[in-house]
C-alpha positions as CSV (number, residue, x, y, z in Angstrom):
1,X,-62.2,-40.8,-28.7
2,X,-59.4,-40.8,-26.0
3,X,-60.0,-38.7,-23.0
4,X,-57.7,-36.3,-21.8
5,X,-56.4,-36.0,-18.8
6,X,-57.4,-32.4,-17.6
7,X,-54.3,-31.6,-16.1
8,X,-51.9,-31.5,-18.9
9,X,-52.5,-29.3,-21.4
10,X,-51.8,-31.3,-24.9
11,X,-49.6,-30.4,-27.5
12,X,-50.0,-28.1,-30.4
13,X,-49.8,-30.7,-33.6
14,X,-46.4,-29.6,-34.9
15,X,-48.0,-28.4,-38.1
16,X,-49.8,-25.2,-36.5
17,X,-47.0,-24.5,-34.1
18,X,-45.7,-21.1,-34.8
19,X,-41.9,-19.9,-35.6
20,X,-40.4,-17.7,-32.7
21,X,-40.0,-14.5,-33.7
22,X,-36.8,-13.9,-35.7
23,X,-35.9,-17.4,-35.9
24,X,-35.7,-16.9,-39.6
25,X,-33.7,-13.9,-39.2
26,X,-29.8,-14.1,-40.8
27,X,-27.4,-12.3,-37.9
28,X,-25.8,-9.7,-40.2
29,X,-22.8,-11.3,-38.2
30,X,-23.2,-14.5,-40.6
31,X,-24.6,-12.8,-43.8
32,X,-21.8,-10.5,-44.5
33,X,-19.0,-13.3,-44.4
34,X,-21.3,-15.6,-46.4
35,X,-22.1,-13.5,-49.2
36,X,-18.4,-12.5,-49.6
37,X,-17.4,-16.1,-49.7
38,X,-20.1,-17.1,-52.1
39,X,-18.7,-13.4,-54.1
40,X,-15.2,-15.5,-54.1
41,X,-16.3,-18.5,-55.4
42,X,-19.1,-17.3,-57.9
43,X,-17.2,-14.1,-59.5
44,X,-13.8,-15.7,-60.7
45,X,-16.5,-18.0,-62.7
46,X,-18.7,-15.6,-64.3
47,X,-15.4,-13.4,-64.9
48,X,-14.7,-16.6,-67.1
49,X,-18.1,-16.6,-68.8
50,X,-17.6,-12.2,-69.3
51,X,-14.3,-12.5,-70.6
52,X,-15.3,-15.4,-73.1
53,X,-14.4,-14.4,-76.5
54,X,-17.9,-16.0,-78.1
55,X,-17.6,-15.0,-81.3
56,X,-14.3,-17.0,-82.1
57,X,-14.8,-19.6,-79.4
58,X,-16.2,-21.9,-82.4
59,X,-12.2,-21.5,-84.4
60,X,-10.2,-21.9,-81.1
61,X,-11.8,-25.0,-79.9
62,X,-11.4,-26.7,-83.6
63,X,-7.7,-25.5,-84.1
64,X,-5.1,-28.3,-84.5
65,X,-3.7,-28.1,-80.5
66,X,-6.7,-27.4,-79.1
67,X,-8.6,-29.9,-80.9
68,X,-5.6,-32.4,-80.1
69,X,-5.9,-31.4,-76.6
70,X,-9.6,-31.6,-76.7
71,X,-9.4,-35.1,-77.7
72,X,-6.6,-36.5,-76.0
73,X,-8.2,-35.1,-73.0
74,X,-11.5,-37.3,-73.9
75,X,-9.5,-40.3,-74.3
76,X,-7.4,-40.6,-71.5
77,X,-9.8,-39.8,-69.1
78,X,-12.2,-42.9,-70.0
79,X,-9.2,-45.0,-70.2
80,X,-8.3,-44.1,-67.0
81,X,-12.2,-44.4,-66.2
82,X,-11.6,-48.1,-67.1
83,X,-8.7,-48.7,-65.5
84,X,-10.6,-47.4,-61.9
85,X,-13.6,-49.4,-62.7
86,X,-11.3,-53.1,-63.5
87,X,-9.3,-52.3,-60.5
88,X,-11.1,-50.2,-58.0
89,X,-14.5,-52.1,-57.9
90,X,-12.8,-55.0,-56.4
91,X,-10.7,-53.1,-54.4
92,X,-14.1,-51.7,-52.9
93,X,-15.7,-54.9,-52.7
94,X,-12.9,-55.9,-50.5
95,X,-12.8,-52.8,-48.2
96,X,-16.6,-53.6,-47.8
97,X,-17.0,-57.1,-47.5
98,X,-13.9,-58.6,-45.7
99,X,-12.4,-57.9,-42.5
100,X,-8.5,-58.9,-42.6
101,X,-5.8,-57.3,-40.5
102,X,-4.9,-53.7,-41.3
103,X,-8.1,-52.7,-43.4
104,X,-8.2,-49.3,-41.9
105,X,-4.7,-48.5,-43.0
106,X,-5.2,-50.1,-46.4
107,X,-8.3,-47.8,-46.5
108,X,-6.7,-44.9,-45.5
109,X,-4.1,-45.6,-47.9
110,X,-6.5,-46.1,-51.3
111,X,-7.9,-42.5,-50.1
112,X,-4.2,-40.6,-49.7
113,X,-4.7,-39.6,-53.7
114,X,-7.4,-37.2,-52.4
115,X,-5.9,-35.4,-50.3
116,X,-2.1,-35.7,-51.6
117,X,-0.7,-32.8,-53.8
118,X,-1.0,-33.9,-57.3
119,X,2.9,-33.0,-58.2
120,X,3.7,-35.8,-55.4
121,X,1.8,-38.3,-56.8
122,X,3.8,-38.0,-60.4
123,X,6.9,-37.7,-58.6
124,X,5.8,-41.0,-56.5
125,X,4.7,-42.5,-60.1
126,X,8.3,-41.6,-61.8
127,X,10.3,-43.2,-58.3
128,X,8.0,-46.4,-59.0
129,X,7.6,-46.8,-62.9
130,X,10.0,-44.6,-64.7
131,X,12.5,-46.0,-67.0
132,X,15.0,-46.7,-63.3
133,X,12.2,-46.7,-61.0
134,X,11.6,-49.8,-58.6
135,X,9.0,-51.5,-60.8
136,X,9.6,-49.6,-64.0
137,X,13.3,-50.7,-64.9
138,X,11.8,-54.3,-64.8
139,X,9.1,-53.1,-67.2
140,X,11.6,-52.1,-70.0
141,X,13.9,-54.7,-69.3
142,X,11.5,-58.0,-69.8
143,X,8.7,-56.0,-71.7
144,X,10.7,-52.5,-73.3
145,X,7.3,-50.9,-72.1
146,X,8.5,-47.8,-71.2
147,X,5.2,-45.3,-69.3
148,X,6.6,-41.6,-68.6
149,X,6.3,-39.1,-70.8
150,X,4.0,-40.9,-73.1
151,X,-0.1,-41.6,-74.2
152,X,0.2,-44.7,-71.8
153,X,2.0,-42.7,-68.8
154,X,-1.4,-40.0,-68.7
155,X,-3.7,-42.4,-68.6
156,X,-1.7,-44.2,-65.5
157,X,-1.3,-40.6,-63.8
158,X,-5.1,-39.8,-64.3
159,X,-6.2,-43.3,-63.0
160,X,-4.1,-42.8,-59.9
161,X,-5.8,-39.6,-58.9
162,X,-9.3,-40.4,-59.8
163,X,-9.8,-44.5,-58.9
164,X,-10.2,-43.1,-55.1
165,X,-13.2,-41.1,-56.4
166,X,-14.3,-44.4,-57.5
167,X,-13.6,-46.2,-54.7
168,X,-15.0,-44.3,-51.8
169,X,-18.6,-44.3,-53.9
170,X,-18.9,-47.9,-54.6
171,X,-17.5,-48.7,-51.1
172,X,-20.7,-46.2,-49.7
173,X,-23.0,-48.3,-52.0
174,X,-21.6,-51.3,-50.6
175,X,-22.1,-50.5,-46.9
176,X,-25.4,-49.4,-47.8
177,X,-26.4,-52.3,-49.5
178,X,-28.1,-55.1,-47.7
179,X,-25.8,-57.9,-47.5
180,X,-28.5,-60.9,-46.8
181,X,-29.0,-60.9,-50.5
182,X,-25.6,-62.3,-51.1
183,X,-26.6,-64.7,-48.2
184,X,-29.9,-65.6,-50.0
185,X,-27.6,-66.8,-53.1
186,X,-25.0,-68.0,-51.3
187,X,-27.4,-70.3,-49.6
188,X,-29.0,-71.3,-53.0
189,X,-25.7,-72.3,-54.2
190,X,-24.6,-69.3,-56.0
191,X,-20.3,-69.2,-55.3
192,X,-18.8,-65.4,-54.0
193,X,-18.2,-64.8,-57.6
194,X,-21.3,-65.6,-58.9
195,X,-23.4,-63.8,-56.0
196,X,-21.1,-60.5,-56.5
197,X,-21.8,-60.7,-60.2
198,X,-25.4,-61.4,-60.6
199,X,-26.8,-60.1,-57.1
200,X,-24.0,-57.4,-55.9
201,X,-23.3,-55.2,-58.9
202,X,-27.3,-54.5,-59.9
203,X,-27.7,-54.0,-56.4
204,X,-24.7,-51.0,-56.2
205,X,-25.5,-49.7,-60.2
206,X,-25.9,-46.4,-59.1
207,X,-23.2,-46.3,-56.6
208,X,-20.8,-47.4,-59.6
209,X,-22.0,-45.3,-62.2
210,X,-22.0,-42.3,-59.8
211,X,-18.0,-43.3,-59.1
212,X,-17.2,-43.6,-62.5
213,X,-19.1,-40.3,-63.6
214,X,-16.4,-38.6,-60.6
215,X,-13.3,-40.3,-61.9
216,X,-13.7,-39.2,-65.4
217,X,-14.1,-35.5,-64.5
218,X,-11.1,-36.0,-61.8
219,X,-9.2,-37.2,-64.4
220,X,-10.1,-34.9,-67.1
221,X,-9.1,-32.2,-64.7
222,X,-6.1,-33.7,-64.0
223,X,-2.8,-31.9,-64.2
224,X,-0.1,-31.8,-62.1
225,X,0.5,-35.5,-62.0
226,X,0.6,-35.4,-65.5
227,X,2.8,-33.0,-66.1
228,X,4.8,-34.6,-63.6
229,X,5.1,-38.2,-64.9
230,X,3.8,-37.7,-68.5
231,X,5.2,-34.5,-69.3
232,X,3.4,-31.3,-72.1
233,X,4.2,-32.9,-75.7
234,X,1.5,-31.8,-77.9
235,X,-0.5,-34.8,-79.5
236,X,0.9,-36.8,-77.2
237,X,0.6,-35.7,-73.3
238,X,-1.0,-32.8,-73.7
239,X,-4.1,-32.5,-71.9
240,X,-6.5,-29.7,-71.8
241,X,-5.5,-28.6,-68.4
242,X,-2.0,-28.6,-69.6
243,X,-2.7,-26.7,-72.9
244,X,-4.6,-23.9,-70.8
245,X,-1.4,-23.6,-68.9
246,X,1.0,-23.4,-72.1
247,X,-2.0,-21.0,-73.8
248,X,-2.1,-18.4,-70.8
249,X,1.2,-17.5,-72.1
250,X,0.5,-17.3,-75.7
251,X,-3.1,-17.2,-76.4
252,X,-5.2,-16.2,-73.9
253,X,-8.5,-16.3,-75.7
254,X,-7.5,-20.2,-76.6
255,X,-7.0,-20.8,-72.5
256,X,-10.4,-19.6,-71.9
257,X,-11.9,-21.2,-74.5
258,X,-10.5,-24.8,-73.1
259,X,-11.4,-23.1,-70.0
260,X,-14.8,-22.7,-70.4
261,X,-15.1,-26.6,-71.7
262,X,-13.4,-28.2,-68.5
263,X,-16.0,-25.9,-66.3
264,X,-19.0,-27.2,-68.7
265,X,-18.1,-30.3,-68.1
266,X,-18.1,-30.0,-63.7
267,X,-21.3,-28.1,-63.8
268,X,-22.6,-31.0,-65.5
269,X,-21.3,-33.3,-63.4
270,X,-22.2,-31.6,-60.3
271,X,-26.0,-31.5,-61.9
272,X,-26.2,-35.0,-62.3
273,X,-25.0,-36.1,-59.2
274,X,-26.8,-33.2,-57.6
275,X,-29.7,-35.6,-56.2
276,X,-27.2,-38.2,-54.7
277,X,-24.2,-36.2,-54.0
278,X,-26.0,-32.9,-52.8
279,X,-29.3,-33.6,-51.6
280,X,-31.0,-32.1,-48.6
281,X,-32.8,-33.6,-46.3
């Protein structure tokens, strides 16, 4: 036993030490604006879920456009899922691993998509590879590949909003990552490529597949970049954000009905990220 020094009086153990009065007390100051601002967010949704006609929700999402919507919608977004994880993995790798001049810019760069309006980036997309754009009148001249307004030109428009998503996650899982296992192979004779295949990418799993899980709802969401640079044909560039649009003017019931699967789909993403995107300490 330690003997105490009878002039301090020791410590309550933190366990047994009581909560001031009203400490877990809301000021009505704080509650009133929070529960109108969780009102905003969580009544436009169940409005959505009221409003749903159920009964003939099974008809609207098989008819021809929707169903050509619905699956158009499917495919683009894990092509442009693909396309973020060939391209931005590396990018990551590079933002995490290497220091060269201008990183921070280059960073700051690969995360503008975020934050840009979506409209801009199809207009930016059109300026670079339309039919007369910088990059895109070589395209159809040497290859007569020709990417707005087609299959092809979605699955660029979605890949250049959701690759950030990508990146920023794999980038965290990099940082996070400890790097002296890279060192360990390297030193065992392992080359940069064989170390970042074998050691690096198990290591980050969960970072990548967390990315990749983001991109595809991004880009499934995805629509003003694609209306922009792909344009609304049905069967062709019509996404299910883009037929909800077109429907709101038509068919309501069919809007919500597309409606109801894009919001599915984010609840489930947000509940499967919820441990590593939304956990509390």
């Amino acid at each position: 036993m330690t003997a105490v020094d009878p002039g301090t009086t020791p410590a309550p153990h933190p366990r047994g030490r009581r909560r001031p009065r009203g400490a877990g007390r809301i000021p009505a100051a704080l509650l009133l604006p929070a529960l109108l601002g969780l009102a905003f967010l969580v009544l436009p949704l169940l409005g959505l879920l009221v409003r749903a006609p159920w009964s003939a929700l099974p008809a609207l999402l098989t008819g021809p456009e929707a169903w050509q919507a619905l699956k158009l919608s499917l495919l683009s977004a894990t092509l442009a899922t693909g396309v973020s994880l060939l391209l931005g993995v590396p990018l990551a790798w590079l933002l995490a691993r290497t220091e060269f001049p201008g990183r921070r810019l280059v960073r700051a760069l690969v995360t503008l998509p975020l934050v840009l309006p979506p409209v801009v980036g199809g207009v930016a997309l059109l300026l670079v590879l339309g039919r007369n754009g910088i990059v895109g009148r070589w395209l159809d001249a040497w290859t007569g590949l020709t990417l707005p307004f087609t299959t092809t030109g979605v699955v660029v428009a979605e890949a250049f909003v959701a690759m950030p998503f990508l990146v920023v996650s794999v980038e965290g899982a990099l940082r996070a990552a400890d790097p002296r296992y890279e060192e360990a192979a390297a030193t065992l004779g392992a080359s940069r490529l064989t170390a970042f295949r074998r050691v690096t990418l198990p290591l980050v799993a969960p970072g990548i597949g967390a990315g990749a899980v983001l991109a595809w709802a991004r880009a499934l969401g995805e629509f003003g970049a694609t209306i922009t640079f792909a344009g609304n044909f049905p069967g062709r560039t019509q996404t299910m954000p883009l037929a909800v649009y077109l429907a709101m003017e038509s068919d309501p019931e069919a809007a919500i009905a597309l409606s109801l699967i894009l919001l599915t789909v984010s609840v489930a993403v947000l509940a499967g990220l919820r441990d590593r995107w939304m956990s509390t300490p």
